[in-house]
C-alpha positions in Angstrom: 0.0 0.0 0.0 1.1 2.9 -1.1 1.9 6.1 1.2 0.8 9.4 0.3 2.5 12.9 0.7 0.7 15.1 2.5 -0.3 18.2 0.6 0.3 16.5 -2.9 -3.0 13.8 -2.9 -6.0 14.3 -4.2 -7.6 15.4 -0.4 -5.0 18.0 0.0 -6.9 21.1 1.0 -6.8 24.1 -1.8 -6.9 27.7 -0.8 -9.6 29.8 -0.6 -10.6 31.5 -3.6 -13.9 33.5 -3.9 -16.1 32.5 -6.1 -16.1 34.3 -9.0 -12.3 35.5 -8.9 -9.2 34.1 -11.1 -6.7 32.7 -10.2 -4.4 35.3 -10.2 -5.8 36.8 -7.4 -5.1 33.9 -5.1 -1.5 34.5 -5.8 0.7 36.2 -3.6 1.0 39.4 -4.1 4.4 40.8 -4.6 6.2 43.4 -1.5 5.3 47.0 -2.2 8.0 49.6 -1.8 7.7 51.4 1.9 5.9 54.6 2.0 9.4 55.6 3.8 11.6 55.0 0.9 9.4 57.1 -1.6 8.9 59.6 0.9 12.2 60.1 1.3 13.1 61.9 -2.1 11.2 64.9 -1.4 12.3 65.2 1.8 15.9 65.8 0.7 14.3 68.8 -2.2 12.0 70.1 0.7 15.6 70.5 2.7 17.3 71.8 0.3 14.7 74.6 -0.7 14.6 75.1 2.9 17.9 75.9 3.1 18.1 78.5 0.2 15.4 80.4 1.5 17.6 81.0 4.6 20.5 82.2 2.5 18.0 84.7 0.4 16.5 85.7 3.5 20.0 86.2 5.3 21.7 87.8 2.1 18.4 90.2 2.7 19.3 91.3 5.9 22.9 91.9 5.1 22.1 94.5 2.7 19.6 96.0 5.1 22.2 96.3 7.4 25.2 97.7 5.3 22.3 100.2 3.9 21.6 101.3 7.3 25.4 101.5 8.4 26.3 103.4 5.4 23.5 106.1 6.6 24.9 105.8 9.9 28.3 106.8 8.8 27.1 109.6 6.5 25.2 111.1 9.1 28.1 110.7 11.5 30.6 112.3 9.2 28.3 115.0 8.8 27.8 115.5 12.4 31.5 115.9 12.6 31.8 118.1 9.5 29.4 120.1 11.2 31.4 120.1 14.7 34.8 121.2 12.9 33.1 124.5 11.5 31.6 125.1 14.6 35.1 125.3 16.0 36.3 127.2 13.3 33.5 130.1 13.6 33.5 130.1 17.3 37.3 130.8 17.6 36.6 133.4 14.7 34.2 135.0 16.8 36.6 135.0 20.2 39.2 137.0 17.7 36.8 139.3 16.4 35.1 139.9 20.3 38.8 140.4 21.5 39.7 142.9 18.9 36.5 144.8 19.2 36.8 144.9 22.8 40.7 146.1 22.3 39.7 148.8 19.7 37.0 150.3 22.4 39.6 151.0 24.4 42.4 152.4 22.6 39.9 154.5 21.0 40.0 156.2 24.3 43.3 156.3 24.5 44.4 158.2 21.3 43.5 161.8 22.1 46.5 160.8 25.0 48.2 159.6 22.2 48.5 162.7 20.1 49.1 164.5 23.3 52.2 162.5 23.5 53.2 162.9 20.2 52.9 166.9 19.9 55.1 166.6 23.0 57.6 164.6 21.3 57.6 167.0 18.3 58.1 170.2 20.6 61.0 168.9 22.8 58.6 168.8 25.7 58.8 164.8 26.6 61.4 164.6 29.4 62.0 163.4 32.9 58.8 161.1 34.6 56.6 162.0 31.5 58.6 160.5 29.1 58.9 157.3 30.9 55.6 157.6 31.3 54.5 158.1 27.7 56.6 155.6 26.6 55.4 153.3 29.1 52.1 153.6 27.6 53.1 153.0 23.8 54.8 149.8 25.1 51.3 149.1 26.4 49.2 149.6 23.9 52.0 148.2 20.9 51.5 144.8 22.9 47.8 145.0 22.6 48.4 145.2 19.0 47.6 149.1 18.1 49.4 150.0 15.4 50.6 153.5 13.9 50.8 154.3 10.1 50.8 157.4 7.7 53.9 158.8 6.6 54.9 162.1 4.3 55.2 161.3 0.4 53.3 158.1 0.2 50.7 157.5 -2.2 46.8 158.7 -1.4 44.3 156.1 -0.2 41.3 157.2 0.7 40.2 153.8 2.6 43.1 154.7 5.3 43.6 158.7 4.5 41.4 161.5 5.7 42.5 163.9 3.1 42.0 167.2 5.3 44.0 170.2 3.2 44.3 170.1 -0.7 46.9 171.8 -2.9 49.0 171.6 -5.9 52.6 171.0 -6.6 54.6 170.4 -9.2 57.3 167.7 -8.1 54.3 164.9 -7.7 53.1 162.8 -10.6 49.9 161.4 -8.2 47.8 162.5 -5.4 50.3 162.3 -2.2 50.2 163.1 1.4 52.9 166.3 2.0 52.0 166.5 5.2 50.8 164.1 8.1 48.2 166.3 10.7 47.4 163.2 12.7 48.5 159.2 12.5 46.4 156.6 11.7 45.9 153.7 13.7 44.6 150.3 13.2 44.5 146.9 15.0 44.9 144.0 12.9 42.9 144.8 9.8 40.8 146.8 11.3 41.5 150.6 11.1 39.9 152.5 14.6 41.2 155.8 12.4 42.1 157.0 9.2 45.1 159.1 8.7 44.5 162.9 8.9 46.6 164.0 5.7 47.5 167.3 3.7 47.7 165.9 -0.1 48.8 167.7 -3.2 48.0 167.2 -6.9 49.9 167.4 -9.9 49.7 171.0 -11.3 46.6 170.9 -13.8 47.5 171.4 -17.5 51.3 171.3 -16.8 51.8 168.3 -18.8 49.8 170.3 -22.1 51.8 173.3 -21.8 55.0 171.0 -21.8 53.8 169.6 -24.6 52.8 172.2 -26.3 55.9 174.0 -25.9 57.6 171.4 -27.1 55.5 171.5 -30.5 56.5 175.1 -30.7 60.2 174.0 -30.8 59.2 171.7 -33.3 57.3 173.9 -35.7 60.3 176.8 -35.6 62.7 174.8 -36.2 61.9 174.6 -39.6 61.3 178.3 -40.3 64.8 179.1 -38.9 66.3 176.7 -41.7 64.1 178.2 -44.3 65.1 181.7 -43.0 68.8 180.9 -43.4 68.8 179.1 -46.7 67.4 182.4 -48.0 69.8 184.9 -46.7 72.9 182.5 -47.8 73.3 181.4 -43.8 74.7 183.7 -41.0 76.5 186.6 -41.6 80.4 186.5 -41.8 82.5 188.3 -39.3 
């Protein structure tokens, strides 16, 4: 008697197929890929794109900030710009104060001064005056008062008070002859003109040079005509 194998006789037991269905569908079905493993493509894309977006996004505040310290510096050098000619025009204006405040008071002082100096013309500065006096021009030389007008210079009327007026014939252009009271000034700042006596050129003496000199001119000719007609000068 012959032993079967178990699974391989005629009673072994078939799977369950639904009726109606092929056969194919009672075969296994092959493994589908993982939902993991196709997941994990885009995962890698969505990364990357994450990661570019940060760059954009920190390249965008870079610029933002090298905008704003560019401003910052502009503004600052401005500032500073503005600072240095602050300095400038306030120690302008400390000068200006100090001379104004200086000529105030040597403008006091120069009717004294001309005292002095008609005493120094006459001979009468001597003894404690003198020291004195010059004690006083040492004084006010150091505060920066200084003297000018002098006989035969040039005329200018933004430093000459022209106060007497004549006409002499040794002067090709307004001068001053004759000084009646110094001038004084601090700086460039005149506190007062020079009190002058000036004198002109003599009017017309340059056309009556001339024209005696076209005179000469003109009878020089006659005198050679007059000669060539009487044979020359008479012989001895």
């Amino acid at each position: 008697m012959t032993e079967e194998t178990p699974g391989f006789g005629e009673n072994a037991e078939k799977p369950d197929v639904p009726s109606g269905a092929t056969p194919d569908d009672a075969a296994p079905k092959a493994a589908e890929p993982s939902t993991e493993e196709g997941a994990a493509a885009p995962a890698g894309d969505a990364a990357a794109s994450k990661t570019s977006a940060q760059d954009v996004g920190l390249t965008a505040q870079l610029d933002q900030v090298r905008t704003a310290l560019n401003e910052r510096t502009a503004d600052l050098q401005r500032l500073q710009a503005e600072y240095q000619n602050y300095r400038r025009r306030v120690e302008r204006d400390k000068v200006t104060v100090k001379e104004i405040a200086a000529a105030n008071l040597l403008s006091e002082l120069l009717p004294t001064l001309d005292d002095i100096g008609r005493a120094r013309e006459h001979g009468e500065l001597v003894g404690g005056f003198k020291s004195v006096a010059e004690s006083m021009e040492t004084v006010v030389a150091k505060l920066g008062l200084q003297q000018f007008g002098k006989e035969g210079e040039p005329f200018d009327p933004t430093i000459h008070e022209a106060l007497m007026h004549s006409y002499a014939p040794d002067v090709t252009e307004t001068t001053c002859v004759a000084i009646l009271q110094p001038g004084y000034r601090i700086g460039e700042r005149t506190i007062r003109p020079a009190r002058v006596a000036v004198a002109e050129p003599q009017p017309g003496a340059q056309t009556v040079k001339g024209e005696g000199a076209a005179e000469g001119a003109d009878s020089a000719p006659d005198a050679a005509a007059d000669e060539k007609e009487t044979g020359g000068p008479d012989e001895g």
